[in-house]
One Martini backbone bead per residue (centre of mass of N, CA, C, O) as a GRO file, in nm:
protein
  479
    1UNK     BB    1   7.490  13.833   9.514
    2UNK     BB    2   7.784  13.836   9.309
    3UNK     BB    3   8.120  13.822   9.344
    4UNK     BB    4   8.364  13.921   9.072
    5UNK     BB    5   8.678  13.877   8.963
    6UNK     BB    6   8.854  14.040   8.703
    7UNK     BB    7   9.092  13.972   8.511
    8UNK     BB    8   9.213  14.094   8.209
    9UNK     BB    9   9.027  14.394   8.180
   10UNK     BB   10   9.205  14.471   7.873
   11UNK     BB   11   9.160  14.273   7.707
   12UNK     BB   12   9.033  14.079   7.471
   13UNK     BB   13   8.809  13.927   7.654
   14UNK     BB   14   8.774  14.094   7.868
   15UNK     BB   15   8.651  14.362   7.772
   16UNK     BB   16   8.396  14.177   7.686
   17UNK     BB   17   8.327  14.071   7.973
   18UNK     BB   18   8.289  14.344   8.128
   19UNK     BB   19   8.037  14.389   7.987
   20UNK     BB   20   7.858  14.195   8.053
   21UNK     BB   21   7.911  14.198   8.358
   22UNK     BB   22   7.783  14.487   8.428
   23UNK     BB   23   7.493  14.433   8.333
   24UNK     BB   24   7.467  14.223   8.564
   25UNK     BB   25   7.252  14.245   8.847
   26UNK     BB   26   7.398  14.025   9.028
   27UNK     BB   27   7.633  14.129   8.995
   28UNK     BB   28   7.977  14.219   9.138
   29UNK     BB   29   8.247  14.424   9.020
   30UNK     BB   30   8.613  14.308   9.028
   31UNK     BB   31   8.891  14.493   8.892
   32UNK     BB   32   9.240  14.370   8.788
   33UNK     BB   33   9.457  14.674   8.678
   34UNK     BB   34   9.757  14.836   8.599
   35UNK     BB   35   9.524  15.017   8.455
   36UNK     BB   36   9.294  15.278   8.487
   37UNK     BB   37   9.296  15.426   8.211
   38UNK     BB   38   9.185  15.185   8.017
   39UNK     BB   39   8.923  15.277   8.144
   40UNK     BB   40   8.635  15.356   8.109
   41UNK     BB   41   8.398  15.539   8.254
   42UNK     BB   42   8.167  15.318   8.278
   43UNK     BB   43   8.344  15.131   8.422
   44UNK     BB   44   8.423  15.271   8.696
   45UNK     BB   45   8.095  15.327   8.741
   46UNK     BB   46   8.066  14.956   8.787
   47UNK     BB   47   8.313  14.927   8.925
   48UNK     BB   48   8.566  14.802   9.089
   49UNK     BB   49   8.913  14.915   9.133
   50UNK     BB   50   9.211  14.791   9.108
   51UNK     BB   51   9.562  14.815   9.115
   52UNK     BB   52   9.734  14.580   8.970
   53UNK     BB   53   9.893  14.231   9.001
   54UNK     BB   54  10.008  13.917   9.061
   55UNK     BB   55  10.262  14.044   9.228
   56UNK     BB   56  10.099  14.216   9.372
   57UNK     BB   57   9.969  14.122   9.688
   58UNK     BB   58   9.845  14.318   9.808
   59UNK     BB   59   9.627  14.401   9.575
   60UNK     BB   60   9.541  14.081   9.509
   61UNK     BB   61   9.418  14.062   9.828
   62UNK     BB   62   9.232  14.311   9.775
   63UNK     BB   63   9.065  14.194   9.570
   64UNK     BB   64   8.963  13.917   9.699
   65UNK     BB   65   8.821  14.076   9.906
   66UNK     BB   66   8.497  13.912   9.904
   67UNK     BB   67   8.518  13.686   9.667
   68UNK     BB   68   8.348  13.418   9.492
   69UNK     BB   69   8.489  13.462   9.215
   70UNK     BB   70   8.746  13.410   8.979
   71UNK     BB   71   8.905  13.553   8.650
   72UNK     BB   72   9.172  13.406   8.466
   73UNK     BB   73   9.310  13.636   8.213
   74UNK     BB   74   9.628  13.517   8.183
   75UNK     BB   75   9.934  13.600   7.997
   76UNK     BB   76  10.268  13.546   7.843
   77UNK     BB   77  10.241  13.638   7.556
   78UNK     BB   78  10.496  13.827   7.467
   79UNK     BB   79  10.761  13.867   7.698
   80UNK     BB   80  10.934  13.632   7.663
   81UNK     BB   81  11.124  13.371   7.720
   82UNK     BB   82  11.002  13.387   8.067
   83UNK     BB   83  10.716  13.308   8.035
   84UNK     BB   84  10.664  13.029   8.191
   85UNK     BB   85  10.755  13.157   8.486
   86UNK     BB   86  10.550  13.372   8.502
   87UNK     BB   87  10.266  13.213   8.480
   88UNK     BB   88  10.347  13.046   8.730
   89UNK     BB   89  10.358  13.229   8.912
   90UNK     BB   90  10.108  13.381   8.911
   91UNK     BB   91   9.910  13.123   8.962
   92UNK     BB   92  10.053  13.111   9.239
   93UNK     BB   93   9.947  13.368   9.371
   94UNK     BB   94   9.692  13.336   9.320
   95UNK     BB   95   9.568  13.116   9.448
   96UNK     BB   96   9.660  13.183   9.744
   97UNK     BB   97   9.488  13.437   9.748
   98UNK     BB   98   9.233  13.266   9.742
   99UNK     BB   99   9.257  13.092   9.965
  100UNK     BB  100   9.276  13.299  10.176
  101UNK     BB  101   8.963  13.457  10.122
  102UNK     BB  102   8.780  13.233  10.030
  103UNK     BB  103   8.756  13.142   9.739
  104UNK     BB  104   8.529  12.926   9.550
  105UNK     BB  105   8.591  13.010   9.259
  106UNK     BB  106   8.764  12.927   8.940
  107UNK     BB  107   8.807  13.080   8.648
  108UNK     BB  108   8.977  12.939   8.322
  109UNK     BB  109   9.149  13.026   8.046
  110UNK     BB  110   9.268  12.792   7.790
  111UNK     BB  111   9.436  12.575   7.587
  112UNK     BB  112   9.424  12.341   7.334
  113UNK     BB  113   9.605  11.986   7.370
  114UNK     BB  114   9.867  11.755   7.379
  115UNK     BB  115  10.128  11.706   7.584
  116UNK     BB  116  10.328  11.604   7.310
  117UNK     BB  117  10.234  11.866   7.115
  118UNK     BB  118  10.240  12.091   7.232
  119UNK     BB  119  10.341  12.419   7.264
  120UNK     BB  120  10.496  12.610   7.499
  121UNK     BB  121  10.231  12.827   7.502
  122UNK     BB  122  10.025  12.596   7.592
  123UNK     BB  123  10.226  12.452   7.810
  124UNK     BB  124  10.135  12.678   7.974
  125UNK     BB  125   9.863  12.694   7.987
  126UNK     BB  126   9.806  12.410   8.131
  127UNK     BB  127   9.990  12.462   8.394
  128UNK     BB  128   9.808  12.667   8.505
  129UNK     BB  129   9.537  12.496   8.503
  130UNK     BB  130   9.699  12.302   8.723
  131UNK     BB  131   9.733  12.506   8.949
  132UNK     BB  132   9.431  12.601   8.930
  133UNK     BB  133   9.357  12.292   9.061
  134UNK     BB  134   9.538  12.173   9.271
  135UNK     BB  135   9.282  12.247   9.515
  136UNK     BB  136   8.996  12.072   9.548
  137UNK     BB  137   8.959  12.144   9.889
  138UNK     BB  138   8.890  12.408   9.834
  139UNK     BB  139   8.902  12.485   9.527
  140UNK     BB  140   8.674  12.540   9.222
  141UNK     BB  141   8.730  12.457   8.893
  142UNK     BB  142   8.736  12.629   8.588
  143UNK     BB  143   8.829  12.476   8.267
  144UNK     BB  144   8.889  12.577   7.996
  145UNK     BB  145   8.934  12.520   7.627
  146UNK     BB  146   9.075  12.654   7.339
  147UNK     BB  147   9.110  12.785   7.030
  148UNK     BB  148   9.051  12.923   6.807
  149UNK     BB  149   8.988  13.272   6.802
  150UNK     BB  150   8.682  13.452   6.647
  151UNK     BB  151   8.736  13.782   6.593
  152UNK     BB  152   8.713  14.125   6.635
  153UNK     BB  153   9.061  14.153   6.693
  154UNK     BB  154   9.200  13.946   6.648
  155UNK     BB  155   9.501  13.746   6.580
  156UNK     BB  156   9.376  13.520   6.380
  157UNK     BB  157   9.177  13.684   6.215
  158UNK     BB  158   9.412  13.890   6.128
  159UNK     BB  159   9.584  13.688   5.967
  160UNK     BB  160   9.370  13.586   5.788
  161UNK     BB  161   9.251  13.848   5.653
  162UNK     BB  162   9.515  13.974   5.549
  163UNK     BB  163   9.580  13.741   5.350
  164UNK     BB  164   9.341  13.733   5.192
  165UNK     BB  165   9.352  14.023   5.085
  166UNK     BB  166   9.647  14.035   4.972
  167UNK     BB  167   9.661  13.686   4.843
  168UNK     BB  168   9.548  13.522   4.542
  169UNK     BB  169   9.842  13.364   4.621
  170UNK     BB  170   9.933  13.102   4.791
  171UNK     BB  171  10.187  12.976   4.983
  172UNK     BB  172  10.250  12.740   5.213
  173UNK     BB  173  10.248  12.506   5.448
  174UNK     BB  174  10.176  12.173   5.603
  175UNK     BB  175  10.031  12.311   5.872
  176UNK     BB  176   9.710  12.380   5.752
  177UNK     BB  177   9.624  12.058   5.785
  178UNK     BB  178   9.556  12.122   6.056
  179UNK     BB  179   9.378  12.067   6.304
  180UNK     BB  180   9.099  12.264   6.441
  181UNK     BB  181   8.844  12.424   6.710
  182UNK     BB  182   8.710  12.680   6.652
  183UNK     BB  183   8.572  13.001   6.796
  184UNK     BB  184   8.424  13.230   6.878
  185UNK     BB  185   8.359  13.482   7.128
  186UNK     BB  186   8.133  13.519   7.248
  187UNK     BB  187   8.111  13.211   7.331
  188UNK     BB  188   8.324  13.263   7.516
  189UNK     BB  189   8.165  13.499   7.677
  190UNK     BB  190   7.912  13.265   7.727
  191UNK     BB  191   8.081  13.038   7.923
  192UNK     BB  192   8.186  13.229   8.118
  193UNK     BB  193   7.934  13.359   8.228
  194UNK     BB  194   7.772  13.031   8.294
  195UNK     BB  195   7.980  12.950   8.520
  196UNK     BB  196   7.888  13.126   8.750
  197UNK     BB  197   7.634  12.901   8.791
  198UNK     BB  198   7.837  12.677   8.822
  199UNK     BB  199   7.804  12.397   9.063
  200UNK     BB  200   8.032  12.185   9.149
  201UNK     BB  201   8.174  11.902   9.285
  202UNK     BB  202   8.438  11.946   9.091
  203UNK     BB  203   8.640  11.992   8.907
  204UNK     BB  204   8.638  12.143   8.572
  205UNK     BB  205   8.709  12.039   8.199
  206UNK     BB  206   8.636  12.264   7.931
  207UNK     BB  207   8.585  12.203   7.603
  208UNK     BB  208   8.576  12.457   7.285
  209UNK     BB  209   8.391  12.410   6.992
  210UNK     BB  210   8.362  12.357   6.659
  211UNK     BB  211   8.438  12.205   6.405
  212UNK     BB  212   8.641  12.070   6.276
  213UNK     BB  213   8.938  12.240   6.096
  214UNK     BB  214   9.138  12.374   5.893
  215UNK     BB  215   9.354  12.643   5.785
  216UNK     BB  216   9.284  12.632   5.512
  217UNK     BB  217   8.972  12.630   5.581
  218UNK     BB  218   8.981  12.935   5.658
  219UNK     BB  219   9.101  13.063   5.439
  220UNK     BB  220   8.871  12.959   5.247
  221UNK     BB  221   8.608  13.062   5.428
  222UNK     BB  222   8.695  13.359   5.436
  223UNK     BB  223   8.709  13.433   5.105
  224UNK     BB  224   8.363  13.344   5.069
  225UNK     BB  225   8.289  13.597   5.294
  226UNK     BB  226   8.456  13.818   5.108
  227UNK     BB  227   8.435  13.747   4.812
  228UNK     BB  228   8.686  13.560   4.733
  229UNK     BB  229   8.944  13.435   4.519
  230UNK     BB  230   9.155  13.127   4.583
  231UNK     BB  231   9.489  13.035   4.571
  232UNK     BB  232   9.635  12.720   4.734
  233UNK     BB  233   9.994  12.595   4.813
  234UNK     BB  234  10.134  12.345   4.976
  235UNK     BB  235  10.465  12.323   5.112
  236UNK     BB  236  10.751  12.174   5.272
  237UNK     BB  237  10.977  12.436   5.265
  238UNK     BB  238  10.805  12.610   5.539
  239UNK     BB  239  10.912  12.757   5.783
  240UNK     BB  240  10.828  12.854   6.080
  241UNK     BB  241  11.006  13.140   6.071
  242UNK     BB  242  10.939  13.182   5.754
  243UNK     BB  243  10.641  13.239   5.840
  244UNK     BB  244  10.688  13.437   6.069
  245UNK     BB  245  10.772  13.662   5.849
  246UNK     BB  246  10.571  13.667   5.708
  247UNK     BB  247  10.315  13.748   5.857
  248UNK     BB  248  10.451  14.028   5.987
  249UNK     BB  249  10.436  14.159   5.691
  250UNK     BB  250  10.114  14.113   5.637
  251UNK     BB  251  10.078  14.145   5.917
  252UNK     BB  252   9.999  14.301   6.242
  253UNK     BB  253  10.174  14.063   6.372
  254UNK     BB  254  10.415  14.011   6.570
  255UNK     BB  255  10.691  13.779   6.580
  256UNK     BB  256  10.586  13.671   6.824
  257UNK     BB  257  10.317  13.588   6.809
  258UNK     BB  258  10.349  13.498   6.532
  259UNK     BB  259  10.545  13.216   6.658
  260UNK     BB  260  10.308  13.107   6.855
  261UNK     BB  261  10.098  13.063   6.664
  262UNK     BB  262  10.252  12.860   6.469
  263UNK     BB  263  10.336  12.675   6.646
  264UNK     BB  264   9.997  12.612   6.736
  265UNK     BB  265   9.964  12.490   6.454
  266UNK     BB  266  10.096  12.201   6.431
  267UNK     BB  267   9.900  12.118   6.636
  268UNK     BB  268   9.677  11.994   6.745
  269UNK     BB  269   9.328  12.129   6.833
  270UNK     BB  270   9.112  11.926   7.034
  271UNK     BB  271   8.841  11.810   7.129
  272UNK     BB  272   8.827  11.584   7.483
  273UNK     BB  273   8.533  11.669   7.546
  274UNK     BB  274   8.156  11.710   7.648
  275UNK     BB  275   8.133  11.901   7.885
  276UNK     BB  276   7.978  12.192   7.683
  277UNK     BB  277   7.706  12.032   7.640
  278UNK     BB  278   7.710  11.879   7.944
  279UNK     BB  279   7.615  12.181   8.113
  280UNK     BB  280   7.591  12.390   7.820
  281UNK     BB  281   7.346  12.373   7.637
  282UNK     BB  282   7.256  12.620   7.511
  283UNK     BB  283   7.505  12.648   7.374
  284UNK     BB  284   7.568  12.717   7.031
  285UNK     BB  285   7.780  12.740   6.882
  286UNK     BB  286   7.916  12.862   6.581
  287UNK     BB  287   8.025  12.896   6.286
  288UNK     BB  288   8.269  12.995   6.122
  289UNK     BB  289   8.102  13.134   5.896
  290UNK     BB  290   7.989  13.331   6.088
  291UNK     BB  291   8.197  13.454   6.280
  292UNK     BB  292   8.328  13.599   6.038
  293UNK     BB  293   8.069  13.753   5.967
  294UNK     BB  294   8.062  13.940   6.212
  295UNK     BB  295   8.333  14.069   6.220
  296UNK     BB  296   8.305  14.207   5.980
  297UNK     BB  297   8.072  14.394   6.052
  298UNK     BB  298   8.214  14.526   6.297
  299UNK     BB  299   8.361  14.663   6.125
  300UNK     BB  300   8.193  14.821   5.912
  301UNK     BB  301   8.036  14.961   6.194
  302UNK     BB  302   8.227  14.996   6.451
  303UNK     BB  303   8.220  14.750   6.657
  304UNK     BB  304   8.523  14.698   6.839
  305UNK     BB  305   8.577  14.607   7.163
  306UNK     BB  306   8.859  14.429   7.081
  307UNK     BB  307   9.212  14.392   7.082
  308UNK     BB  308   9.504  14.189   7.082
  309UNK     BB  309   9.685  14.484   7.163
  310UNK     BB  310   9.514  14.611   7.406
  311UNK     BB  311   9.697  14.406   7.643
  312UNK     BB  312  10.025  14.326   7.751
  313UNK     BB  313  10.320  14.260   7.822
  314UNK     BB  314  10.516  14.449   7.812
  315UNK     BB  315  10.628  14.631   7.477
  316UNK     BB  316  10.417  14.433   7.294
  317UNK     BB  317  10.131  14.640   7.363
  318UNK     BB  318  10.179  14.830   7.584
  319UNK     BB  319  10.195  15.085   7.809
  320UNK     BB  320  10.316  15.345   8.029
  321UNK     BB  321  10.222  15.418   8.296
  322UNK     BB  322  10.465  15.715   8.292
  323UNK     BB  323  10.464  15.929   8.055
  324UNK     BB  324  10.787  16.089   7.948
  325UNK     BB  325  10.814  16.378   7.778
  326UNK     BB  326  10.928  16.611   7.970
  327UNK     BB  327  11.254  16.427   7.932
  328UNK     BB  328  11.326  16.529   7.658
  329UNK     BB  329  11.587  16.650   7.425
  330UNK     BB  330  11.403  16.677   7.214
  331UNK     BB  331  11.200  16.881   6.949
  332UNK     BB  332  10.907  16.949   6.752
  333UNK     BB  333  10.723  17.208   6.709
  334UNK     BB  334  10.391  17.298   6.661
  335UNK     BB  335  10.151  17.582   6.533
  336UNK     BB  336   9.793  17.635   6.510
  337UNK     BB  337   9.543  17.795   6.451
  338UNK     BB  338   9.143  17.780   6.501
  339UNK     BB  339   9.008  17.937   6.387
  340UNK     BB  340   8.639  17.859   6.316
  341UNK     BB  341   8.683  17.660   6.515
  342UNK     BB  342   8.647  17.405   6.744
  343UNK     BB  343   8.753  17.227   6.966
  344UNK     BB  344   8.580  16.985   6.927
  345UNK     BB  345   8.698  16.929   6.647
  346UNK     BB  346   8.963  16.925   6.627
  347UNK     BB  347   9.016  16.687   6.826
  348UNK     BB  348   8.830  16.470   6.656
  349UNK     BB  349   9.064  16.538   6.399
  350UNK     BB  350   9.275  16.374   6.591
  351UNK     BB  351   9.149  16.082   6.649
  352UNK     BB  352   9.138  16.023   6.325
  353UNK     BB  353   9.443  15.912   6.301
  354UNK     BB  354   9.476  15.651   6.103
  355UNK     BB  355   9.487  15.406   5.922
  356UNK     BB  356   9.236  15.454   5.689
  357UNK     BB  357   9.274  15.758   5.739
  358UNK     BB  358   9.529  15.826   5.782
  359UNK     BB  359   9.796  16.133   5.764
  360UNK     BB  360   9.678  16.379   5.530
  361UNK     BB  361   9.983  16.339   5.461
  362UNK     BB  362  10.230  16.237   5.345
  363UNK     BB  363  10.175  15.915   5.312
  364UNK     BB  364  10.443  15.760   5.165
  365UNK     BB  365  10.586  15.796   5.401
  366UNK     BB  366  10.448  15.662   5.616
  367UNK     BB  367  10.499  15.391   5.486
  368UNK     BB  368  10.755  15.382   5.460
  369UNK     BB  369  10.830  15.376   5.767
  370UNK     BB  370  10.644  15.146   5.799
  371UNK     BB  371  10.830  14.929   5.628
  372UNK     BB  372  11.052  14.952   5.773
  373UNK     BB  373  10.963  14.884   6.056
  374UNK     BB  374  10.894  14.594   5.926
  375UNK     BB  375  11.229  14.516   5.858
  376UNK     BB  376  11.303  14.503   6.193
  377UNK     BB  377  10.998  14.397   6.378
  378UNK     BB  378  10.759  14.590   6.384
  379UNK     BB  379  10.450  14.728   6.320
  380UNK     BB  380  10.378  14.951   6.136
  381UNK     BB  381  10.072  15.035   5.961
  382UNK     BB  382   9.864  14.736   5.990
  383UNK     BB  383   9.740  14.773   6.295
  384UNK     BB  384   9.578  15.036   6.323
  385UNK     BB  385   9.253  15.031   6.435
  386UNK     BB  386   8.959  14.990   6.610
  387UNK     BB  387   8.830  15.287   6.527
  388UNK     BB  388   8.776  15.564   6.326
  389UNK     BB  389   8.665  15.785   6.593
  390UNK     BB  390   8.810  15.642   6.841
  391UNK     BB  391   8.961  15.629   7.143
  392UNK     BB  392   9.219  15.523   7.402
  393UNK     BB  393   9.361  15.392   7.616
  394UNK     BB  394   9.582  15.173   7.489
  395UNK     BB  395   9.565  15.212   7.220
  396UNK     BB  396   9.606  15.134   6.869
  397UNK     BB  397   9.824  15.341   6.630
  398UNK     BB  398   9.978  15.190   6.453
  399UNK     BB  399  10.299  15.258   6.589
  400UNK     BB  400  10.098  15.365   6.829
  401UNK     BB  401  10.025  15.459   7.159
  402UNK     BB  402   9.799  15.528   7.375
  403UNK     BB  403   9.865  15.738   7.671
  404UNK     BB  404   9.696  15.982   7.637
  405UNK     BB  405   9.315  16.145   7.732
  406UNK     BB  406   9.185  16.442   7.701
  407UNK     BB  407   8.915  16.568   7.631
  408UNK     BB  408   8.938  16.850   7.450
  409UNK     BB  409   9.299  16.866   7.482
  410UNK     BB  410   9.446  16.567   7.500
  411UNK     BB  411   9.707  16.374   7.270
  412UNK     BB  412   9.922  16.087   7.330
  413UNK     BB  413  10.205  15.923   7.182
  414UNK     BB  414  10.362  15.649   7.156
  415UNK     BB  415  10.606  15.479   7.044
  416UNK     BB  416  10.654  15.125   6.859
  417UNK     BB  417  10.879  15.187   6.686
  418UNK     BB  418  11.208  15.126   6.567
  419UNK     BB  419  11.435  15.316   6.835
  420UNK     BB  420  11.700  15.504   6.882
  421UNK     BB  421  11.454  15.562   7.130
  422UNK     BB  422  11.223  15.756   7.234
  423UNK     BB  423  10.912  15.850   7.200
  424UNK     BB  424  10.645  16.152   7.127
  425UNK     BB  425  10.280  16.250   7.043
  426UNK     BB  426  10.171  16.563   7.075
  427UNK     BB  427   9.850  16.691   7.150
  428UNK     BB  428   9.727  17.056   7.204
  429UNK     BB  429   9.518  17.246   7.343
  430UNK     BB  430   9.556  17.610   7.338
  431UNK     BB  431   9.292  17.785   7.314
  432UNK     BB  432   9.338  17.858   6.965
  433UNK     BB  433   9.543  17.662   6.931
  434UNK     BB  434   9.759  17.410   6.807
  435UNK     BB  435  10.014  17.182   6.987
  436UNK     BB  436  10.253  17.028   6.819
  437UNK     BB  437  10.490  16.756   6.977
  438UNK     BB  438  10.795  16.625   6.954
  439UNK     BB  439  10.947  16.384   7.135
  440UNK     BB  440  11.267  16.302   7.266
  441UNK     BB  441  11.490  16.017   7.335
  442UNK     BB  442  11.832  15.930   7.299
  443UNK     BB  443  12.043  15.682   7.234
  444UNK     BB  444  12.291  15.754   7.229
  445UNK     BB  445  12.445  15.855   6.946
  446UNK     BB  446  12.234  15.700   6.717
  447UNK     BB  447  11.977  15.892   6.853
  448UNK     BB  448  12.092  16.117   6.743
  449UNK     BB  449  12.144  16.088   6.441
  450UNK     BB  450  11.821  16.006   6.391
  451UNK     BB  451  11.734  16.324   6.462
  452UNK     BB  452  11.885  16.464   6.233
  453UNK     BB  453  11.803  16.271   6.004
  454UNK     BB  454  11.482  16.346   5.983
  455UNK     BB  455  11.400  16.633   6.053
  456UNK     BB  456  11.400  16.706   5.717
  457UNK     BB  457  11.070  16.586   5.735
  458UNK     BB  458  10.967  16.729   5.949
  459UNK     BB  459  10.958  17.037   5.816
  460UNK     BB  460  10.688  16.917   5.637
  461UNK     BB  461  10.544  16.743   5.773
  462UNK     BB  462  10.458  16.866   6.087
  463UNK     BB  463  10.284  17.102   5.980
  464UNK     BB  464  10.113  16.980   5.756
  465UNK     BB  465   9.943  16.799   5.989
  466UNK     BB  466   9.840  17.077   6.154
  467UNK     BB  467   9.684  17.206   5.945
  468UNK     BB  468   9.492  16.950   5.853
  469UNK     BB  469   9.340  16.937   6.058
  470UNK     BB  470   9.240  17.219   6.105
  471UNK     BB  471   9.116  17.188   5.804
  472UNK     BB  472   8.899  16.955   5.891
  473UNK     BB  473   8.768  17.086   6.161
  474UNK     BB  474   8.616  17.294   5.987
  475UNK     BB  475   8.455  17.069   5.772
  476UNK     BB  476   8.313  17.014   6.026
  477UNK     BB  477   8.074  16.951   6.247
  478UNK     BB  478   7.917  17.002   6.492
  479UNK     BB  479   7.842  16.875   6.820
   0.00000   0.00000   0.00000
């Protein structure tokens, strides 16, 4: 039995590792995450959980200790200017801790790229990777390399997708044109996986990808796997920031991310050597149209098990630790009787809100608020949501995030749109009636102005959302 520290496991691969790693017989898991409330029940009944981050030095201790492999799956790409001291320190104090507690192997995902053309957030990830391998006397790294990576629910996946669906001619800019080497998901968390059982007898960098292919080449194979039609004519017109600002608008990538993914996207990103064949030959990576078909299966089936918004640093995807909507200044109750339906039922029809769901009632307006919001760069309403009928803690749901949820109880959403002040839309079931409530916190003038501009929207908005729940929940079956 081997015990294994999971960090990053409410992230994009971490949440697919972590599913992997508890099926695992022999593994013993345990992980380090911010929030345990973001973790299903099936996670916490079969893991380990510690709360803490890598700043916390306590917590760090507390979870390494007794720990025989270490799987640091953390970035701040989208924390701001100040990303790669953060990433520095973190990597610097994981180090720190697994020397301390006797740590033996440390596997570690980082991107492709060459030291003199890598983007900013690349040259991150590679500095990660030179700080937790510096120390090959005492503790062996395993450092992972990818480029693309494809699958559902993936932040380049859903940029590729959004734009392949939304535009018949695309003008791009001439950085299309760059090679890289994609990846599924997968099987990067079958290498991840497989790496538990490697035992080098020094640091190993293993790059990790499909044929190279450029981005054009992937925007032409996705419109292939869904049956579409593309004419695509690459300009050097096209900057880096007038790229990420049209990203930002027709997918749900926000602008920060969106331009860290760009400047990624200007300098190759290539296998530089062999190591993932002659270690791991058994894996043999899926070819970018299978990842894609695969991926969009996944959607189609409802089987998305992480998306790229599910877990970030600081305001760009994550949600409040402790969301406090009780300190409002405003409120906008609702009540409606739900006689003839049971609580879940009512529920059910609370979390299906949002995404290609709609919001049941003036659809017009949702969108509206949403284009306002992505012109100002917001997250609008093209974030959608993970799966058409089920929520947790932490997803996204258009420009909401689920901050709260007691099953057949209460639906908490925290407002991640562009807001002069905090909100939150609160759903509580209350004996036989649905209690729907906005709560506002204004900054200064701006947010009281903006609470009593809106006011006239809610006053037919929100009553009519509640009633349709309600509506919705009758005509549902029982469960």
């Amino acid at each position: 039995m081997t015990t294994v520290l999971l960090t990053g496991a409410t992230g994009y691969i971490g949440r697919r590792l972590e599913k992997t790693l508890r099926e695992r017989e022999n593994v013993s898991l345990r992980l380090l995450v911010r929030s345990a409330r973001k973790l299903t029940a099936k996670t916490r009944q079969h893991a380990t959980v510690i709360e803490g981050d890598t700043f916390n030095k306590q917590a760090l201790q507390q979870a390494l200790e007794g720990v025989d492999t270490a799987v640091y799956l953390i970035h701040s790409m989208g924390k701001g200017p100040d990303f790669s001291r953060l990433d520095r320190d973190s990597a610097e104090n994981f180090l720190a801790a697994c020397l301390e507690q006797g740590v033996q192997k440390i596997i570690y995902l980082g991107g492709l790229g060459l030291v003199d053309s890598s983007s900013a957030h690349l040259a991150s990830r590679r500095e990660t990777g030179e700080i937790l391998a510096s120390r090959p006397d005492r503790i062996r790294t395993l450092w992972f390399r990818a480029g693309v990576i494809i699958g559902s629910g993936g932040a380049s996946f859903e940029m590729v997708r959004h734009l392949v669906e939304k535009l018949p001619v695309m003008i791009t800019p001439r950085w299309v044109n760059t090679l890289t080497q994609p990846i599924g998901v997968d099987d990067v968390v079958a290498y991840l996986t497989a790496a538990l059982c490697l035992d080098p007898a020094e640091n190993l960098v293993v790059d990790i990808g499909a044929p190279a292919m450029s981005f054009l080449d992937m925007l032409t194979q996705t419109a292939q796997v869904m049956g579409l039609r593309r004419w695509i004519f690459p300009v050097p017109l096209l900057s880096p920031r007038l790229s990420s600002y049209w990203l930002t608008l027709l997918t749900p990538v926000p602008y920060k991310i969106g331009a860290a993914l760009v400047e990624g996207l200007k300098s190759e990103t290539l296998v530089q050597n062999d190591h993932a064949q002659r270690f791991f030959p058994e894996i043999q990576p899926m070819s970018f149209l299978q990842a894609v078909g695969q991926a969009i299966r996944e959607m189609e089936q409802d089987l998305v098990i992480s998306r790229w918004c599910d877990s970030s640093p600081g305001a760009t995807c994550d949600v409040s630790e402790q969301p406090s909507p009780g300190q409002s200044i405003f409120r906008d109750v609702q009540t409606v009787p739900f006689a003839g339906a049971k609580a879940e039922q009512v529920f059910a029809s609370i979390i299906s809100l949002g995404g290609e769901n709609g919001w049941f009632s003036y659809t017009f307006l949702w969108q509206l608020r949403g284009w306002l919001d992505k012109a100002v760069g917001g997250y609008g309403l093209n974030r959608g949501r993970r799966t058409a009928a089920d929520l947790r803690v932490g997803d996204a749901l258009d420009f909401w995030k689920v901050a709260d949820l007691v099953p057949n109880k209460r639906l908490l959403l925290q407002a991640q749109m562009k807001l002069p002040g905090k909100a939150w839309l609160e759903f509580d079931l209350q004996q036989d009636a649905l209690v729907q409530t906005a709560h506002f916190i204004p900054h200064g003038l701006w947010g009281r102005l903006y609470w009593y501009a809106v006011l006239p929207f809610h006053a037919f908005i929100f009553p009519n959302l509640c009633q349709k729940i309600v509506d919705r929940a009758r005509s549902m079956p029982p469960s």
